[in-house]
N, C-alpha and C positions, 0 to 999 in steps of 0.2 A: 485877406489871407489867401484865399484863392487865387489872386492875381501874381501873389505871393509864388506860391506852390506850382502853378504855372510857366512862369518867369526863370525857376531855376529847373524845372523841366527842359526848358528852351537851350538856356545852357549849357544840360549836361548832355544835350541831345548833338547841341553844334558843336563841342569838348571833344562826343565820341567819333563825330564825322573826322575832326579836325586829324583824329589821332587815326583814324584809318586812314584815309590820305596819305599822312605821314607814312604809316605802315605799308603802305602800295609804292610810295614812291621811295624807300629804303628795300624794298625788295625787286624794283625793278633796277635799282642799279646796282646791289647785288651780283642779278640776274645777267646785265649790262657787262660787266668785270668780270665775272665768272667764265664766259663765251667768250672774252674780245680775245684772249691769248691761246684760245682752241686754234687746234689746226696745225699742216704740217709747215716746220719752223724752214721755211725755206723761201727765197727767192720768188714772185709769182709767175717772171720767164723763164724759168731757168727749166721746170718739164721733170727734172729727175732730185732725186734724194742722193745724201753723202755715201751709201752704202750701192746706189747704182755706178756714183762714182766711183770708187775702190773696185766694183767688180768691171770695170769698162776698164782701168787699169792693168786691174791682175788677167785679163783679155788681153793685155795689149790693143785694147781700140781709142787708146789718147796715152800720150805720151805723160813722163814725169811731170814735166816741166806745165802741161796743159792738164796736169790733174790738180798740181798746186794750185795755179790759176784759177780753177771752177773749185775749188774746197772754200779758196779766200771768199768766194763772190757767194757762196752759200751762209 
């Protein structure tokens, strides 16, 4: 009975491991997903945002034609 009582100790001891685990590795991807779409939604040569573009525009420091061009490529 003892060996008993022991045995399913053992069990519910490797059960509970088994389910943190689980529990670490469903909050690290999570964790994973949550951050990967962080950040600004832009080009990583590109140096400027769609709002620096419209203002370099409405400047007049790039033409129509070359603000179309940099909005498509953002």
């Amino acid at each position: 009975m003892i060996a008993a009582v022991d045995l399913m100790e053992i069990i519910w001891g490797i059960a509970a491991l088994a389910a943190l685990l689980l529990g670490a590795v469903v909050a690290l991807l999570y964790v994973k997903k949550r951050f990967r779409g962080q950040g600004p939604r832009q080009s990583p040569d590109s140096g400027f945002t769609l709002d620096d573009l419209r203002q370099m525009y409405r400047d007049g420091e790039i033409s129509n034609k070359e603000y179309n061009l940099l909005k498509g490529k953002l």
